[in-house]
TIPA-843251 format. One record per atom (N, C-alpha, C): x, y, z; residue in one letter. Coordinates in steps of 0.05 Angstrom, whole numbers, plus 5000, padded with zeros to 4 digits. Each point is the difference from the previous one (the first is absolute). Layout:
<sites>
XYZa...
</sites>
This chain:
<sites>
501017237472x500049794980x498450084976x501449954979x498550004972x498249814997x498250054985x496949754996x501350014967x498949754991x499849974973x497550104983x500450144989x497450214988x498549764990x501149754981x498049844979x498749875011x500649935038x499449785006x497850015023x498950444995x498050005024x498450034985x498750054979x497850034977x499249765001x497150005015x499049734999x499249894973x498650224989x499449894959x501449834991x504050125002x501649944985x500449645011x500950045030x499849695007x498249874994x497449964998x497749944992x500149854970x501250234978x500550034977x501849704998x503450005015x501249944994x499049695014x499050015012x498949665012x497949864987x498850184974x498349864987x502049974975x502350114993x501449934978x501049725010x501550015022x501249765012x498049834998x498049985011x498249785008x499549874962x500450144991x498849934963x502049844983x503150115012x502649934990x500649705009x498950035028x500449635019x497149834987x498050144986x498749844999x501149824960x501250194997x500450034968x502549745004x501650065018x502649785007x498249755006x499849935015x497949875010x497649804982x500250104976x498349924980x497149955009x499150195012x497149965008x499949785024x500749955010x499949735017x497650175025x500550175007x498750175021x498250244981x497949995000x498350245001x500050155015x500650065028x500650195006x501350204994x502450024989x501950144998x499450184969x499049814989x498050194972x498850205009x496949815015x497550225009x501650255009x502349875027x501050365005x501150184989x501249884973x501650244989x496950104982x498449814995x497150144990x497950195011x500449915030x497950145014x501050275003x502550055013x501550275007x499850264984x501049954972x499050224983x497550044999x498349784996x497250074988x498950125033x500149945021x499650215016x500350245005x502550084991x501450244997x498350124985x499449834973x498550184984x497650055002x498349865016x497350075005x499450145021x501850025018x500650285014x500350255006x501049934968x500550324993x503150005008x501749955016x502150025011x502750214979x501050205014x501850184981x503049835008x500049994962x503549855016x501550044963x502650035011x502250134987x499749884970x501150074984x500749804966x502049775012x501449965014x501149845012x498849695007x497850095023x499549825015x497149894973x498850224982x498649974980x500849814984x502950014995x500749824982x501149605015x500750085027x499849705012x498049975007x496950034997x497449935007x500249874971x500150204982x499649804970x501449704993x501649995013x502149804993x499649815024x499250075025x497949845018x498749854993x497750224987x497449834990x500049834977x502650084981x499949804977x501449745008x502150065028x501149725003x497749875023x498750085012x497849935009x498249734985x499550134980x497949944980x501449744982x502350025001x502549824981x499949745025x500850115029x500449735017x497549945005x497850014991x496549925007x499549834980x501350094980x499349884968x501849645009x502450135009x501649755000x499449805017x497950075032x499049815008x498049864986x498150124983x498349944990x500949714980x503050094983x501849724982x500549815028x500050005024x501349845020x497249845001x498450065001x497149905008x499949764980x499050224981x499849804964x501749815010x502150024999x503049804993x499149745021x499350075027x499549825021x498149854988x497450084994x498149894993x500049814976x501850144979x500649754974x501449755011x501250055018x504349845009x499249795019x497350095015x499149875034x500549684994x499249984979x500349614993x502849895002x501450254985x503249845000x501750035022x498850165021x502750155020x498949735023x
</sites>
């Protein structure tokens, strides 16, 4: 049996579950912090690690961490929003 080369590189899965986790949190409009922090935490581990990893997986860490940082921001408008709205809802 053939293995899938992309799918035994633990980095790359790693990589690609903090893009995901950043993309659902971005859909999602912040409703969950979780899914930010992880697409946040993942790279920035990687990088303080030291960890060697491709221009590839370099470039979905970047786009991780910025949608990371995008669905964190957007819980942050969910908060605000609750806190102005709490009288009328």
């Amino acid at each position: 049996m053939k293995k899938n080369k992309k799918n035994t590189d633990p980095i790359e899965k790693l990589s690609s579950f903090a893009f995901t986790m950043s993309v659902i949190g971005i859909c999602t409009v912040g409703i969950c912090p979780a899914f930010g922090a992880m697409g946040v935490a993942v790279p920035l581990v990687m990088k303080l690690k030291g960890a060697k990893v491709s221009p590839a997986v370099e470039s979905k860490n970047k786009k991780a961490l910025l949608g990371g940082i995008i669905a964190l921001c957007l819980f942050a408008v969910d908060v605000a929003l609750l806190v102005i709205f709490k009288d009328k809802i």
